[in-house]
C-alpha positions in Angstrom: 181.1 103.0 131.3 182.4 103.9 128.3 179.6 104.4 125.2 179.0 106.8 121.9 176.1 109.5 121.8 174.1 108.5 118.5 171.1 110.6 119.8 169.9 112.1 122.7 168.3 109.4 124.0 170.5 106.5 121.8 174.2 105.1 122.7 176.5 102.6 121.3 178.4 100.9 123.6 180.1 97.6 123.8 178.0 94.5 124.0 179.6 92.1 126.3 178.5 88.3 128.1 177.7 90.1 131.0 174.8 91.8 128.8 173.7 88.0 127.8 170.2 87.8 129.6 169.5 91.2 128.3 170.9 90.2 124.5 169.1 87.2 124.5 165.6 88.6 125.3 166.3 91.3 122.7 167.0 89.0 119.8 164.2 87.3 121.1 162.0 89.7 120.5 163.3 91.3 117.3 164.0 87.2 115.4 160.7 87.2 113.4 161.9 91.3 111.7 165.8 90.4 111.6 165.8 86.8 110.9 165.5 86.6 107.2 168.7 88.6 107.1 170.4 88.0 110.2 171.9 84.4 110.9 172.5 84.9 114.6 168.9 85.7 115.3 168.7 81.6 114.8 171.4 80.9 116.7 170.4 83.2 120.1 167.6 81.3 122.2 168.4 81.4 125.4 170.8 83.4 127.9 173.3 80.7 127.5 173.0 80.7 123.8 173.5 84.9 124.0 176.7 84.6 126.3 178.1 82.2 123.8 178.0 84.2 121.0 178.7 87.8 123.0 181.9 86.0 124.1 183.0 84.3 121.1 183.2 88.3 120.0 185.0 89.1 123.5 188.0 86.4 122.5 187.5 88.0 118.3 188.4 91.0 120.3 191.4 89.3 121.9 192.5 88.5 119.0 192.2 91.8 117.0 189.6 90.1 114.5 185.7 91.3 115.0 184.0 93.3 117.6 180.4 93.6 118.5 178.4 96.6 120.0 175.0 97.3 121.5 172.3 100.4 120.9 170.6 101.0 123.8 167.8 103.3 123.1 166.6 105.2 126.8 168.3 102.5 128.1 167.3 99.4 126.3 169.2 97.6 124.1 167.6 98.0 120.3 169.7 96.8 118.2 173.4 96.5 117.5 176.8 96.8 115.3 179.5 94.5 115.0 183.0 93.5 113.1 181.9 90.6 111.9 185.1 90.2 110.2 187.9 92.6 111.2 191.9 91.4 109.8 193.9 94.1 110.2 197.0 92.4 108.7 195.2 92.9 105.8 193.3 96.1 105.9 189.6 94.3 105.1 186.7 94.2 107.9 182.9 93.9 107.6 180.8 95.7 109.4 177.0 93.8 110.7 173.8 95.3 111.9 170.1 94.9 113.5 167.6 96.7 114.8 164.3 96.5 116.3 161.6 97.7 114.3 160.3 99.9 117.0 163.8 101.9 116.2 163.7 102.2 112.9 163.6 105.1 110.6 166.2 107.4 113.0 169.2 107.4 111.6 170.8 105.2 114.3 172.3 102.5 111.8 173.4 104.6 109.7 174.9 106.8 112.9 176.8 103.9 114.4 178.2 102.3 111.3 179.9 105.6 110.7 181.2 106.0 113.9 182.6 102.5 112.9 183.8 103.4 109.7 186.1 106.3 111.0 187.5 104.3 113.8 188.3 101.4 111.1 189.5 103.7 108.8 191.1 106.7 110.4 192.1 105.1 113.7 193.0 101.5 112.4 193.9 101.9 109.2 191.9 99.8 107.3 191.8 99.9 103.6 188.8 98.3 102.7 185.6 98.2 105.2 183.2 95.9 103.4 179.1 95.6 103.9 177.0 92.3 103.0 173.4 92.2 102.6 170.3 90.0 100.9 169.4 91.3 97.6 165.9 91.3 99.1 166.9 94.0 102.3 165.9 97.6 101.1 166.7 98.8 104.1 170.5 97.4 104.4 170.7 98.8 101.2 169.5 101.9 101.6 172.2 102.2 104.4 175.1 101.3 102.6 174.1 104.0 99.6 173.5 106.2 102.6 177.7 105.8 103.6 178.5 106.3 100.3 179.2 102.3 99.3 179.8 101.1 96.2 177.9 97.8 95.1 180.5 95.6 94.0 178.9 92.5 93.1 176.3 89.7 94.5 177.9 86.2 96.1 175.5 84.0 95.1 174.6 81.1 97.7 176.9 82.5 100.1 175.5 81.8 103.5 172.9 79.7 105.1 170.2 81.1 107.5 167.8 78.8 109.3 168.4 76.4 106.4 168.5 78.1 103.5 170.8 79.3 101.1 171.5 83.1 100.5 173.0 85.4 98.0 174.5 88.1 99.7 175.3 91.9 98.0 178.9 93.2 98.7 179.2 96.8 99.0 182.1 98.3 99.9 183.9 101.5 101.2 188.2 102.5 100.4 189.6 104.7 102.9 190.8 107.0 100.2 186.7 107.3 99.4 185.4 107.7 102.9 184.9 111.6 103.9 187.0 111.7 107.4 189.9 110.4 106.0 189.9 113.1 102.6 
């Protein structure tokens, strides 16, 4: 199996439909912390529900346009990462994140979305790796000042969760900004 230390005891590794029982239960369990911010939280009910949306990101992979990764924490799956949006024709993605709250406060985000950053930008090229978050999530926030973002702007009404209409904070990062690539 192929995965990334974050910690000792923490790994990112690829989040796939096989995983979908185990996905499911997780976002289950974390929907009431993540789903103010996080759409799929609302969208992931069941195992069948879980393997739809894990392999809607197997066939983005396919196609070379979003990705989506698991952190398993001593072995159980606490969160994740993602390419929401990945075009490399273009040189843009957008990187996505959760976490339960029992594995907050570590670093691990802020770990893995790094590791993600490099690969985008020193193995893939990208230009432009983009980060959207409520105006309302601290800690989103905090993480994307953490990676040295730049706050571009706020989309307002950009996206619905459960219902409602959000406004959404884009940060950004340039490859000729980000650390591994100067």
């Amino acid at each position: 199996m192929l995965s990334l230390r974050l910690t000792d005891d923490a790994e990112l590794r690829a989040l796939e439909p096989w995983n979908a029982e185990e996905f499911a239960a997780h976002i289950n369990h974390v929907r009431e912390y993540i789903g103010p911010w996080i759409g799929m939280s609302h969208v992931v009910t069941d195992t069948e529900s879980g393997r739809a949306v894990l392999q809607r990101y197997i066939d983005k992979l396919a196609r070379d346009e979003g990705r989506i990764y698991g952190i398993w924490v001593a072995g159980k799956l606490m969160g994740g990462t993602l390419f929401r949006t990945f075009d490399a024709s273009n040189g843009t993605c957008e990187i996505g994140v959760w976490l339960d709250p029992d594995a907050a406060g570590h670093g691990l985000i802020t770990r893995a979305a790094r590791h993600m950053i490099d690969w985008a930008v020193c193995v893939r090229g990208m230009s432009r790796v983009e980060w959207r978050c409520s105006p309302e999530n601290e800690r989103s926030i905090a993480v994307a000042q953490r990676l040295g973002m730049t706050l571009e702007g706020v989309l307002r009404s950009e996206y619905p969760i459960n219902g409602t209409r959000q406004d959404a904070q884009v940060w950004s990062v340039l490859a000729s900004e980000w650390p591994s690539r100067k």
